[in-house]
KEFIMI-718255 format. One line per field, with one value per residue (C-alpha): residue in one letter; x, y, z. Coordinates in pm, whole numbers. Example, Ala and Ser with C-alpha at 12.3 -4.5 7.8 and 13.67 -1.06 7.14 Angstrom:
<zavexs>
code A, S;
xx 1230, 1367;
yy -450, -106;
zz 780, 714;
</zavexs>
This chain:
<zavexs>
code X, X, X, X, X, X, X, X, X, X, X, X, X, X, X, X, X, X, X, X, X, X, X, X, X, X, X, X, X, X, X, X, X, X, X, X, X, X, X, X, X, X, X, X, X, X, X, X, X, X, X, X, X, X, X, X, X, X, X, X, X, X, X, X, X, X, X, X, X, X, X, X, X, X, X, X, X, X, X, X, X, X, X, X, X, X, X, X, X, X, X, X, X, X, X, X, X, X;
xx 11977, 12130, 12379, 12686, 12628, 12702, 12968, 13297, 13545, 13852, 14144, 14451, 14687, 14661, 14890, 14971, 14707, 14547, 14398, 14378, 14055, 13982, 13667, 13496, 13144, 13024, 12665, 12568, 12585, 12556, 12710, 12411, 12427, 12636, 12837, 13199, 13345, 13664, 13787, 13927, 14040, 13899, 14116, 13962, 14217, 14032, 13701, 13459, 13232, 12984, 13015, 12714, 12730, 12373, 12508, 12702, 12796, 13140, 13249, 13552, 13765, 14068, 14378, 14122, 14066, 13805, 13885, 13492, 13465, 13381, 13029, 12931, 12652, 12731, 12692, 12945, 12804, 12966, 12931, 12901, 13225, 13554, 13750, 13900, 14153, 13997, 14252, 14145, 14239, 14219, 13883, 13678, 13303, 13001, 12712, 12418, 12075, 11776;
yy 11639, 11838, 11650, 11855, 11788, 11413, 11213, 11183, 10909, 10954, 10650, 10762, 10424, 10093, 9847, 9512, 9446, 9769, 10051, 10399, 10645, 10983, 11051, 11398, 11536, 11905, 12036, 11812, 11517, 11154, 10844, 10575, 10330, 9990, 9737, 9583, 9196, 9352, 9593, 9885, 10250, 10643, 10902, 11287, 11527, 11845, 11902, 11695, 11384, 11185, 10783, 10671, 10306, 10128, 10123, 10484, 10800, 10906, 11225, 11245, 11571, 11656, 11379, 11145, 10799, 10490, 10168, 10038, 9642, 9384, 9363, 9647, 9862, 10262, 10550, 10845, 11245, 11527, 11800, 12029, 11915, 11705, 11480, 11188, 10881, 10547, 10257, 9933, 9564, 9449, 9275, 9430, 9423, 9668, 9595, 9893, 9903, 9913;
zz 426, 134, -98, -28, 343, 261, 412, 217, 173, 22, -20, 107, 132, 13, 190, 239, 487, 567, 383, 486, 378, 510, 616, 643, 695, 754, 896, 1121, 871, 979, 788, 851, 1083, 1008, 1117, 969, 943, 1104, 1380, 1263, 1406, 1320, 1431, 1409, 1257, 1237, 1406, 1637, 1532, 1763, 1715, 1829, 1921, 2040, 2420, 2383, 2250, 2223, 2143, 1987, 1906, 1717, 1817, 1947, 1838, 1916, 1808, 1602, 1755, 1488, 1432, 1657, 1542, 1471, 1303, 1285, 1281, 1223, 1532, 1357, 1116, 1105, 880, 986, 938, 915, 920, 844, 770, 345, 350, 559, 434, 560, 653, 672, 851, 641;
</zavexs>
């Protein structure tokens, strides 16, 4: 995969106990697969992404959301783009596969 077709994170809000970052991704591009200490929300704004958990695959267009469980296993790819909102609780701490 090409550099510019990298995921992107962007920090939008810092709060009290949440942080906001906007992610976006165009060509197809996946962020790898991990796993996070805390539950959290990604809402798509423009475009459509695939969250692919080990059990599922949700699609998820523009307005939709899916709430990522503590601990549970996914990776987010971009079908073919989007950019999204990513809310999630101060602390939170990522884990990646190999």
């Amino acid at each position: 995969m090409a550099a510019a077709n990298k995921p992107t994170t962007k920090l939008l809000e810092e709060g009290e106990l949440f942080d906001t970052k906007q992610m976006s991704a165009t060509g197809g591009a996946t962020m790898p697969r991990h796993k996070a200490s805390r539950e959290s929300a990604l809402i798509v704004t423009h475009g459509q992404c695939v969250v692919k958990f080990d059990e599922e695959n949700r699609v998820l267009e523009q307005g939709e959301s899916v709430i990522l469980p503590e601990d549970a296993w996914h990776a987010v790819q971009a079908d073919p783009e989007f950019t999204a909102v990513h809310i999630m609780p101060k602390g939170i701490r990522f884990t990646f596969s190999g």
